[in-house]
C-alpha positions in Angstrom: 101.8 52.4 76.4 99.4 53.6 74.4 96.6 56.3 76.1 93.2 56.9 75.5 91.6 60.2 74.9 89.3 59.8 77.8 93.0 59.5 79.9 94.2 62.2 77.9 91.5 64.7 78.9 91.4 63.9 82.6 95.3 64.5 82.8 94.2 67.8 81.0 91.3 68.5 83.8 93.3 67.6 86.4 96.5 70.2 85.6 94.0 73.3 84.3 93.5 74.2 88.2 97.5 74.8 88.7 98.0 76.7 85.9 94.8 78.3 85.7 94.8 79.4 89.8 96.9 82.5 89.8 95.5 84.0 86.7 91.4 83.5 88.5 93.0 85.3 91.6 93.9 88.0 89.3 90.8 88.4 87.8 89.0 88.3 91.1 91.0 90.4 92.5 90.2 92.2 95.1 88.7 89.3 97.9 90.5 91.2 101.0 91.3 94.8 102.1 94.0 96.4 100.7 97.1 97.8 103.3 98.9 100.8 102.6 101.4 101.5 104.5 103.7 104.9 104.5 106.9 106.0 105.9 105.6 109.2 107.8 103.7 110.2 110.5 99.6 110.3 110.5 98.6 113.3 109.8 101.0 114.3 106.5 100.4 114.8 103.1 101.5 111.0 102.6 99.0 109.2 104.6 96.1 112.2 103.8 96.6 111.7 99.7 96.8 107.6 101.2 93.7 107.8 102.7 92.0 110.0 100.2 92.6 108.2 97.5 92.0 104.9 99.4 88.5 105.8 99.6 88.0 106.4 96.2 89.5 103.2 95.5 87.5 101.5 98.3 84.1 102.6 96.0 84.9 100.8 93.1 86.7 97.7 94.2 84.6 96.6 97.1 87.0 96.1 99.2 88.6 98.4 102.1 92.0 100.2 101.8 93.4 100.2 105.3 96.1 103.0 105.8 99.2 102.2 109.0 101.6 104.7 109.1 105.5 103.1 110.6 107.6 105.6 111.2 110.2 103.3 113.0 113.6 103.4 111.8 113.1 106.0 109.6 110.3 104.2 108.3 112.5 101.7 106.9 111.7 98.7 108.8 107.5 99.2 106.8 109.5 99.5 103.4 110.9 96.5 103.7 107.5 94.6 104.9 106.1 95.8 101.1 109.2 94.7 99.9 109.0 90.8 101.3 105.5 91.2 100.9 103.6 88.5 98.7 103.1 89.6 95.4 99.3 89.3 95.1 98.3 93.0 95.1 97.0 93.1 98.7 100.5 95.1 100.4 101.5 98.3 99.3 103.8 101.6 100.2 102.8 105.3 100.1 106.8 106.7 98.9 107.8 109.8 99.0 110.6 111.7 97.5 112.6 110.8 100.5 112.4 107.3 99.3 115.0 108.3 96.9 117.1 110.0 99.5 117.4 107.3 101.6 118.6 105.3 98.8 121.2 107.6 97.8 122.6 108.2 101.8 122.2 105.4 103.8 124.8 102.9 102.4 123.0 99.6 103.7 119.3 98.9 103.2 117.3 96.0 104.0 116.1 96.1 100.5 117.0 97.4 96.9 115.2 100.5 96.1 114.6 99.8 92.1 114.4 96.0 92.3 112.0 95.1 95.6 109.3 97.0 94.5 106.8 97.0 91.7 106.0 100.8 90.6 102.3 101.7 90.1 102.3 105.0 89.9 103.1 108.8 90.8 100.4 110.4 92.5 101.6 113.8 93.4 103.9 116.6 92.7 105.1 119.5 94.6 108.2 121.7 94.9 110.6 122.9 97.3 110.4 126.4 98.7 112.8 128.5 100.5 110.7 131.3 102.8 112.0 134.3 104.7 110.1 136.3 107.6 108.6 138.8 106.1 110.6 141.7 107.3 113.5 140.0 106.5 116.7 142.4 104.9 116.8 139.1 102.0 114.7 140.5 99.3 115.3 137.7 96.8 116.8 134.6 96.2 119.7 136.5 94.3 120.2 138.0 97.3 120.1 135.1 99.4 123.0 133.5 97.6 125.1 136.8 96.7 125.4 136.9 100.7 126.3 133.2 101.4 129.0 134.0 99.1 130.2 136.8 100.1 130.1 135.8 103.5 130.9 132.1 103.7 128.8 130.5 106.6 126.8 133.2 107.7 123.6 132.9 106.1 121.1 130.3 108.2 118.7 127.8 106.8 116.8 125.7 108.8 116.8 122.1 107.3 114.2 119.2 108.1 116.6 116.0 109.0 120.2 115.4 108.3 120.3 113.8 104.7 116.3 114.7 103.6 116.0 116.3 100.4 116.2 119.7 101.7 119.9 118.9 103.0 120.9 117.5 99.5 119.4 120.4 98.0 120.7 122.7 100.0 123.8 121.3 99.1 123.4 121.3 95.5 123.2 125.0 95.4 125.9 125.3 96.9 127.9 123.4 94.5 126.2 125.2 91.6 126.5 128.6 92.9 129.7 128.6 94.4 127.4 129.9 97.9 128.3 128.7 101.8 125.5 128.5 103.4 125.1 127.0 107.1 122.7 124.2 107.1 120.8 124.3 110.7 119.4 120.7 111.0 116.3 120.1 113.1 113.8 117.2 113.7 110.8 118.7 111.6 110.1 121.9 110.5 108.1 123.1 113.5 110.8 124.6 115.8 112.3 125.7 112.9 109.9 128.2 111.9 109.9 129.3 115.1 113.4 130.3 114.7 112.9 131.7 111.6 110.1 133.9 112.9 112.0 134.7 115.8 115.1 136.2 113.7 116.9 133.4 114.8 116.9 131.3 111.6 117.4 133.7 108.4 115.9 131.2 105.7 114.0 128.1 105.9 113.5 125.2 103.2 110.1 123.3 103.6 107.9 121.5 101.1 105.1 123.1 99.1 102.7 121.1 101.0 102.9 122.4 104.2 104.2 126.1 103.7 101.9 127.2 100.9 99.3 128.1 103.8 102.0 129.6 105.4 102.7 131.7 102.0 99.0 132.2 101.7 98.5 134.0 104.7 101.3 136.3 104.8 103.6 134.2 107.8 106.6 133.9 105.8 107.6 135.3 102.3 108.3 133.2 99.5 112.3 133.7 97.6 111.8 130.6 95.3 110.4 127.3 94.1 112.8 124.5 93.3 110.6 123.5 90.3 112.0 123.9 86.6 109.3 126.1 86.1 107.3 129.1 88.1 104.6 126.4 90.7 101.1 127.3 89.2 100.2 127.0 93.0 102.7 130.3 93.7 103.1 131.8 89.8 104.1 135.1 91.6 107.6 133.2 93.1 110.6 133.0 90.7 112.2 129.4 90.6 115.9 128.6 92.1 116.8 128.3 88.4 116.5 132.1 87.2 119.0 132.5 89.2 121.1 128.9 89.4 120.3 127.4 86.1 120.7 123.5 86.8 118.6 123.6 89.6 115.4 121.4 89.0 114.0 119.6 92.3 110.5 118.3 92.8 109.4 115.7 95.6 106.6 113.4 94.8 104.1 110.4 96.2 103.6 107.5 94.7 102.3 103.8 95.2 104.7 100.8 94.8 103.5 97.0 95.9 105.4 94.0 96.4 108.0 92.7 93.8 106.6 91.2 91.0 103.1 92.1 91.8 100.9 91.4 88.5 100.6 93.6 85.7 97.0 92.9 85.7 96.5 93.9 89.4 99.2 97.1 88.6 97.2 98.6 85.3 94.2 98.1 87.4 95.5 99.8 90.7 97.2 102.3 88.0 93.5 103.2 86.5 91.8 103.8 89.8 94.5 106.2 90.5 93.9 108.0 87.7 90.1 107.6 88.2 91.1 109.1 91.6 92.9 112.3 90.9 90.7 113.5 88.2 87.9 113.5 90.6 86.8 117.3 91.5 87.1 117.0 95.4 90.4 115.4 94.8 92.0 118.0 93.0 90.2 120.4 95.4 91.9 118.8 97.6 95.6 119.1 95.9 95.1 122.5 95.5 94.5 123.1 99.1 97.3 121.2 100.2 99.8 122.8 97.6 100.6 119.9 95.5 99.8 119.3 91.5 98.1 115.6 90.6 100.3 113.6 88.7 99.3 110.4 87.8 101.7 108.4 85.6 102.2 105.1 83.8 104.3 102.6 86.4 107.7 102.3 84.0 107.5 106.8 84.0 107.5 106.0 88.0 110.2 103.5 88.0 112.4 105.7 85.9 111.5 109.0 88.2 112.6 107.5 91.1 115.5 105.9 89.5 116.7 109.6 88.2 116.2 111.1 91.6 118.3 108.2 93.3 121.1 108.6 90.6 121.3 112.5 91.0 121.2 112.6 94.9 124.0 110.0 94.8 126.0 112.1 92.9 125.2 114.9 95.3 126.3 112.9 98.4 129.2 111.7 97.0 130.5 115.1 96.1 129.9 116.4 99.5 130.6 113.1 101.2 127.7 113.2 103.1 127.2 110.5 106.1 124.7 109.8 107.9 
């Protein structure tokens, strides 16, 4: 049968709004508030960088950036809402470098770390930092690992959760250096410093972003930074690696959205980020809380987090960790 043009075009009109739908949602993009959700308690440097930058964001898109913090199950159980989510840009995750240790411990996930979520991008970088009392007879990090080996299981340091990324650190070091040290696990680092002060607890591992005040104001006394390099935020404090080569630890934030989110609505969300962190009060901000900006492109995010699962894996396998 043979069809006129005036057929032909309406067949045409009729199929443009199916093919033509998702691609005006993406260029309208966003109609509704924005969630965010992260892993960790209100409060933190994950849902304070969250709701910084979700205000920035909020200025330029029109549209609200609503921060819920679920800290359930480890805050698994939220992971895996981003991870089922739809993939139209409107549900995404704060990570954290913990992200990656989860992956590498806990044998069964409700999701797959590298292939339920789309990477935007890496928002912040800090080190690890190993502090001492200040009076205390540990003068260096040398020191510190001369005496756990020399005297296997003696030397304390407090640890923030069973399989975090100070534990797997911790037991890097170890493995390096040839060092024993007794890990003392608590739930969050408060108690611990207590110890510590309290000559309890010889060393304590905490992250940059909530020790450096500590640093700052003479409470503690930094041995080193678990950075590759000397942490512009503490240039006085020698890295773990002047004295254990391969060591080379930073934790991180980032954004990831749903699987398969569009590339349109990710180079857009990754722009405002930048935008973001560039920002004076912004990087005020980061330098107050102890952490360095670091915006990236999403593939560099991907592959950051897929090098930190890889290496931690290793870690717990060798010391076949369990959680």
């Amino acid at each position: 049968m043979k069809l006129s043009r005036r057929t032909l075009l309406c067949s045409a009109a009729g199929a443009l709004p199916a093919i033509s739908m998702p691609q005006a949602q993406e260029r309208n993009w966003p109609t509704r508030p924005l969630r965010v959700i992260i892993p960790t308690a209100p409060g933190g440097s994950p849902d304070i960088a969250s709701r910084l930058i979700g205000e920035k964001i909020t200025a330029r898109l029109g549209q609200p950036v609503v921060v819920e913090s679920m800290t359930a199950g480890g805050g698994i159980p939220g992971l895996q809402l981003v991870s089922s989510s739809a993939p139209d840009g409107y549900t995404h995750a704060m990570l954290t470098g913990g992200f990656a240790t989860q992956a590498a411990v806990l044998k069964k996930l409700p999701y797959r770390p590298l292939e339920d979520f789309t990477f935007v991008s890496s928002v912040v970088r800090y080190p690890i930092v190993y502090v001492v009392r200040p009076d205390s007879p540990i003068p260096d990090f040398k020191s510190y690992i001369e005496r756990a080996k020399a005297q296997p299981n003696t030397v304390t340091n407090g640890i923030a959760a069973a399989g975090s990324v100070y534990h797997l650190l911790g037991k890097w070091i170890d493995n390096l250096a040839g060092s024993e040290v007794s890990l003392v696990f608590y739930r969050g680092t408060a108690v611990a410093l207590q110890d510590l002060l309290g000559g309890r607890l010889d060393v304590l591992t905490d992250a940059a972003t909530s020790i450096i005040p500590r640093i700052r104001s003479g409470q503690v006394r930094a041995l080193a930074v678990s950075s590759a390099e000397r942490y512009p935020l503490l240039p006085d404090v020698p890295t773990m690696a002047e004295t254990v080569k391969e060591i080379r630890v930073e934790s991180w934030l980032g954004l990831a959205s749903a699987p398969n989110t569009p590339s349109a609505i990710v180079d857009r969300l990754n722009d405002e980020i930048r935008r973001a962190m560039d920002l004076p009060d912004v990087k005020a901000w980061a330098a107050e809380s102890g952490v360095l900006p670091a915006p990236s492109a999403p593939e560099e995010f991907r592959k950051r987090v897929e090098n930190d699962i890889r290496q931690w894996t290793e870690i717990v396998t060798r010391n076949n960790i369990t959680i």
